[in-house]
C-alpha angles and dihedrals in degrees: 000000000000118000120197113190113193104214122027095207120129082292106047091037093047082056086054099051103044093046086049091052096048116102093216095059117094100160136095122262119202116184111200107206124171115199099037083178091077090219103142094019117136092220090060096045098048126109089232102222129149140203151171098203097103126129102228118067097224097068088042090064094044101052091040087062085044093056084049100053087038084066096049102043093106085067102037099039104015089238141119109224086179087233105188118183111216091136139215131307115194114188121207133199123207086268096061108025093103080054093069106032085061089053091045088063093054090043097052084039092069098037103274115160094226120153116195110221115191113207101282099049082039088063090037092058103034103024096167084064112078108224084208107146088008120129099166137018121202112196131191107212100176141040084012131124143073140279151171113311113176085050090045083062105030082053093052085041095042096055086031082070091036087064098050112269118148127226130207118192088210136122125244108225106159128028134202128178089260100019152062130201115204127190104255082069101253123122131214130214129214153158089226143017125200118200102206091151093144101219100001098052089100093060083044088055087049087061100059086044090257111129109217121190095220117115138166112271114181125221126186122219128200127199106202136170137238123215079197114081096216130179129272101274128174132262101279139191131206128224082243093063091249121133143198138173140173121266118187109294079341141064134235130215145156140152143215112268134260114276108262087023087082109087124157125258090006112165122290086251127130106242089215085189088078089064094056098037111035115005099043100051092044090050095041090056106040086051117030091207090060093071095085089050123149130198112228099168146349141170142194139241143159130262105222079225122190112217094199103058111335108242134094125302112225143167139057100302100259089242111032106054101185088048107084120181120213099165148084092068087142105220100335101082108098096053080045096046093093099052087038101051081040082054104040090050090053089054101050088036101044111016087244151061101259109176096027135011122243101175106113087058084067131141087234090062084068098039089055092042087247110150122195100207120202109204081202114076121150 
């Protein structure tokens, strides 16, 4: 049984991984990357945060299973990843605090440890965030926090290679059910071919004739300091959809952009305009210290981002058998990578999910104009 994976980021690496360490495989996995630099990849430009707070169950379970491996990562891939669990904090307005009580209903459903604050017990147990315009907190107090992505994904690609994967630094530039054409001409046969391209998985699965709603969205992060020493608070995120976390002596933040300033495939450049005209006055209102704040650094990466629905595709295509999909998770791929590459593996091994069900992130769901919709996108 020989696997191809188009893209050999944290996702396709964490499909590696997990297919080379299963007793049942007995086949040959080759992963075809093209910048093995990493330089542009979605995985090495992420701010690497996870969370349980979704409203749909689904990403809940996958991102519990992912807290769980991200402890144990110094076992499994011999790596730090420096995971440290101060949670999320999610801030409502009036406008969207049904919003989260209802997800709050799902959350605590499934075993979340969530905790509601009004205003008052907001400002108790932050003080240094003004609950100014908030109407409703929700907290995760447990299982909650952020880590060291690009390690997360050079240590599954690392023992991936260990075990015997092989990777290719090629290009894929024509695809067939049971082949890949690269661009150094060479072509690679296989029973099945996993797209996991990150943002470009959508223009792969043009190749093969499959339209695939996934497309490069770019998001700018700033690093930025605080003359203020202020305590340890949680990832939060403004009504606004700004957000902001501790790094280190520094802070991290970023937005969504304005709407009509989201095209897909712009250029990997900061849009430092978002900074001064978005991120700064937010910041510098929820927390008062955050008034005197200076950038110091920022970059820019893609969201792998899923036009349909915005969570993951995945599955074997309806039609196309040999063809599976692990992509378009929209900013959550690299805390799910863990649950997704265990999944994935279970499907190509064993004809099956085994350990959690993926089915309703299915291909089928966007043929049949389906969409799965997550309340809870950051």
């Amino acid at each position: 049984m020989d696997i191809v994976i188009v893209g050999g980021g944290v996702m396709g690496s964490s499909i590696a991984w997990h297919l080379s360490g299963d007793p049942n495989f007995d086949g040959t996995v080759t992963v075809i990357e093209r910048d093995p630099a990493y330089t542009r990849a979605s995985s090495a430009l992420s701010a690497s945060s996870i969370r349980q707070q979704f409203s749909t169950p689904l990403n809940i379970h996958l991102s519990r299973h992912g807290i769980g491996f991200l402890r144990q990562a110094k076992k499994l891939l011999d790596v730090d990843l420096g995971l440290r669990e101060p949670g999320y904090l999610f801030l409502a307005s009036p406008a969207g605090e049904a919003v989260l009580r209802a997800n709050n209903v799902i959350q605590r459903g499934e075993g979340c440890l969530v905790e509601l604050l009004d205003p008052a017990a907001l400002i108790g147990r932050f003080p240094a965030i003004s609950g100014e315009g908030v109407a409703l907190a929700s907290h995760g107090t447990a299982n909650e926090g952020w880590f060291d992505g690009p390690a997360l994904m050079q240590g599954f690609r690392r023992k991936a290679r260990e075990r015997g994967v092989r990777y290719l630094d090629d290009e894929v530039v024509g695809l067939e059910p049971h082949r890949a054409t690269l661009r150094s001409g060479r072509s690679v046969e296989a029973r099945t071919i996993v797209i996991a391209a990150g943002p470009w998985s959508g223009e792969v699965a043009a190749m093969a004739g499959i339209a695939l709603p996934v497309e490069p969205r770019r998001r700018s992060v700033f690093v930025f300091d605080c003359r203020e020493t202020l305590p340890l608070l949680p990832l939060t995120i403004d009504p606004s959809g700004v957000w902001f976390r501790p790094e280190g002596r520094f802070w991290l933040a970023g937005t969504t952009p304005a709407p009509g300033n989201d095209p897909p495939g712009a250029p990997l450049e900061v849009q430092h305009q978002e900074w001064d005209d978005m991120v700064w006055p937010v910041l510098a209102h929820r927390v008062p210290a955050f008034e005197a704040a200076k950038v110091v650094n920022s970059w820019a990466g893609y969201y792998e981002y899923n036009t349909f629905d915005q969570n993951g595709i995945v599955g074997r295509h309806p039609e196309i058998d040999s063809i599976v999909f692990a992509t378009g998770f929209s900013g959550h791929g690299i805390q799910q990578s863990p649950a997704v590459g265990r999944a994935v593996a279970e499907l190509i091994v064993h004809g099956s999910y085994r350990t959690l069900d993926l089915s309703p992130f299915g291909y089928e769901r966007i043929s049949a104009g389906r969409p799965v919709r997550e309340l809870n996108v950051v």
